[in-house]
C-alpha positions as CSV (number, residue, x, y, z in Angstrom):
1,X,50.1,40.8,14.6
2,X,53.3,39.7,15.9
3,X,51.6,38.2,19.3
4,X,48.8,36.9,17.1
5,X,50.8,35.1,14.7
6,X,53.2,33.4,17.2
7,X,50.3,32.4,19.7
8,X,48.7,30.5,16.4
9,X,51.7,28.9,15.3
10,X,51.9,27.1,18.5
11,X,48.4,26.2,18.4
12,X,48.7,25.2,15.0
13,X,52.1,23.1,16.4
14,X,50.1,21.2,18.9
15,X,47.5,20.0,17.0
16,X,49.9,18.6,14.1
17,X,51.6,16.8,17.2
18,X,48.5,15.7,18.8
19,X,47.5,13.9,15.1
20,X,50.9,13.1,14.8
21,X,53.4,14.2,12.0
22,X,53.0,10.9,9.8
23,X,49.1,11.0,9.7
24,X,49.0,15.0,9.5
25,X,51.3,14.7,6.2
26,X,48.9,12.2,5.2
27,X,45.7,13.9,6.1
28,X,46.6,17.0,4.5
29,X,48.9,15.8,1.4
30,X,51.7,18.3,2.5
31,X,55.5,17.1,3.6
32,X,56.8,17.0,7.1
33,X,58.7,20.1,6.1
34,X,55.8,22.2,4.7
35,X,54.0,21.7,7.9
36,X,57.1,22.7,9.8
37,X,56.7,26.2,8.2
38,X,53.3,26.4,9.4
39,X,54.2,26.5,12.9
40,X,58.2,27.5,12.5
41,X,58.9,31.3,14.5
42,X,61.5,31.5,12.2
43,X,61.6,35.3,10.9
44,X,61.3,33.7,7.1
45,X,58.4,31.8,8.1
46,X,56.7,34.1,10.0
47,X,53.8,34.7,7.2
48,X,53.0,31.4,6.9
49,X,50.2,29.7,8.1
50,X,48.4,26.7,7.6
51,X,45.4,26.8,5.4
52,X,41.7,26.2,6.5
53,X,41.4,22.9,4.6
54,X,44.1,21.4,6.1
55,X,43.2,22.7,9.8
56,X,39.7,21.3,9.4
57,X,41.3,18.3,8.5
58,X,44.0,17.6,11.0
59,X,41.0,18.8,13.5
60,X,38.7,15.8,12.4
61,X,41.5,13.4,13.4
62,X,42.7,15.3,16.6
63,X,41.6,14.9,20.2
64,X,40.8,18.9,20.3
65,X,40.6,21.6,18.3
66,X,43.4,23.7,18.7
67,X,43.4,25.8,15.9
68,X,39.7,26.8,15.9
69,X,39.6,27.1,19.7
70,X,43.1,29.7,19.3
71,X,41.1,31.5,16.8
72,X,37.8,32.0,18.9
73,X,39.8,33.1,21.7
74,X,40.7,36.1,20.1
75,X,37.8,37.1,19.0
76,X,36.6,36.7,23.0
77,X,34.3,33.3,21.9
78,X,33.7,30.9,24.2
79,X,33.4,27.4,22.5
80,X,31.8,24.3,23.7
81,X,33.9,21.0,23.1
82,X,32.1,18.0,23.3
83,X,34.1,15.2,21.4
84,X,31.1,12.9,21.4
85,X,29.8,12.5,18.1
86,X,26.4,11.5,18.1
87,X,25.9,10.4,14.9
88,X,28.5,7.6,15.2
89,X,28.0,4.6,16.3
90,X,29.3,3.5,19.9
91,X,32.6,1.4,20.2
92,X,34.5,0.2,22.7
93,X,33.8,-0.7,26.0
94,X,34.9,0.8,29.9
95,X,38.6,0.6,29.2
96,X,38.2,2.7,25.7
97,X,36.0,5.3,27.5
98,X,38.5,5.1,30.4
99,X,41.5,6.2,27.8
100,X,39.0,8.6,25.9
101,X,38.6,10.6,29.1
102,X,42.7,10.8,30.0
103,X,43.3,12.0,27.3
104,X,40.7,14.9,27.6
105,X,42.1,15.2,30.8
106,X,45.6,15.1,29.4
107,X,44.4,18.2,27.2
108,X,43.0,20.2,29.6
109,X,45.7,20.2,31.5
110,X,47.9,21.0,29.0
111,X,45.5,24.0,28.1
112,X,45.8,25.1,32.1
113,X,49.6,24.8,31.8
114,X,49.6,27.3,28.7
115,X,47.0,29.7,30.3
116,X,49.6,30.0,33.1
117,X,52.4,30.3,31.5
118,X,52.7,33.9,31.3
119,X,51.1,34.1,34.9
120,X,47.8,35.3,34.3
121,X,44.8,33.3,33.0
122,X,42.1,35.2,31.2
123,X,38.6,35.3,31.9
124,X,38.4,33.4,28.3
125,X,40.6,31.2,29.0
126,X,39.3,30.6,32.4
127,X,35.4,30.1,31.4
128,X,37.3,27.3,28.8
129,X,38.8,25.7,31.6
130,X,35.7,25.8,33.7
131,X,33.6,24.6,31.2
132,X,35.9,21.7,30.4
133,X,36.1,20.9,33.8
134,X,32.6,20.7,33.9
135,X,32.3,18.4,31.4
136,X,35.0,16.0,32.2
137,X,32.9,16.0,35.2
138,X,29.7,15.1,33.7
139,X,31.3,12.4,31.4
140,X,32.6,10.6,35.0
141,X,28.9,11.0,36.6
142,X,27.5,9.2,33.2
143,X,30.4,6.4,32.8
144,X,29.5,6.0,37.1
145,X,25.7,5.4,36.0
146,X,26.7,3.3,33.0
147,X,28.6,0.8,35.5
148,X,26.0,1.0,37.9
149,X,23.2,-0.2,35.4
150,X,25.9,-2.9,34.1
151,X,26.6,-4.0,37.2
152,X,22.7,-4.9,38.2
């Protein structure tokens, strides 16, 4: 459980950083400190972890989910991430969607340096990539078309 709990507390550490410390605390109503815990690898932390609630939360606000993505990977799941919502309405123009896609892309390679790190990447967490990739490239074919149809 040892593995287990450290490879979530780092997941669980990236997606308070990727919200941000300020608007995590906010999000969840706990202090700066009690989120520490959550992801410290401090011995006397090591049986804390961050509760459901709170991870749904901070993965509402958050560009990925970490948390839930950590958590399918070691069950062997292979998630879909598609951060369109498409109930919301549209906002933003080229530059927004232009930001929106570096930061995916920002992510994913941040998920590629982590798969790496211990020097082998795992079939999971190279169908993730993969499918990522895929995507990213699917989201630059449609933003192509969009400018194509603006354009005339």
């Amino acid at each position: 459980m040892a593995g287990v709990g450290s490879y979530l507390k780092k997941h669980t550490e990236a997606l308070v950083k990727d919200v941000g410390i300020e608007a995590a605390c906010d999000l969840t109503g706990k202090s700066k400190a009690t989120l520490g815990r959550y992801y410290s690898d401090h011995d006397e932390h090591s049986d804390r972890f961050m509760p459901v609630d709170a991870v749904a939360a901070l993965e509402e606000a958050s560009s990925y989910p970490h948390v839930t993505s950590a958590l399918a990977e070691l069950k062997g799941i292979s998630l879909s991430f598609d951060d369109r919502r498409r109930n919301e309405d549209k906002k933003g123009g080229i530059s927004t969607d232009v930001i929106a896609l570096s930061q995916r892309f920002a992510m994913l390679m941040a998920e590629y340096h982590q798969s790496i790190e211990d020097g082998v990447i795992t079939i999971n967490e190279a169908k993730r990539l993969l499918k990522e990739t895929l995507a990213l490239q699917q989201v630059l074919i449609d933003m192509k078309l969009h400018l194509e149809d603006e354009a005339g």
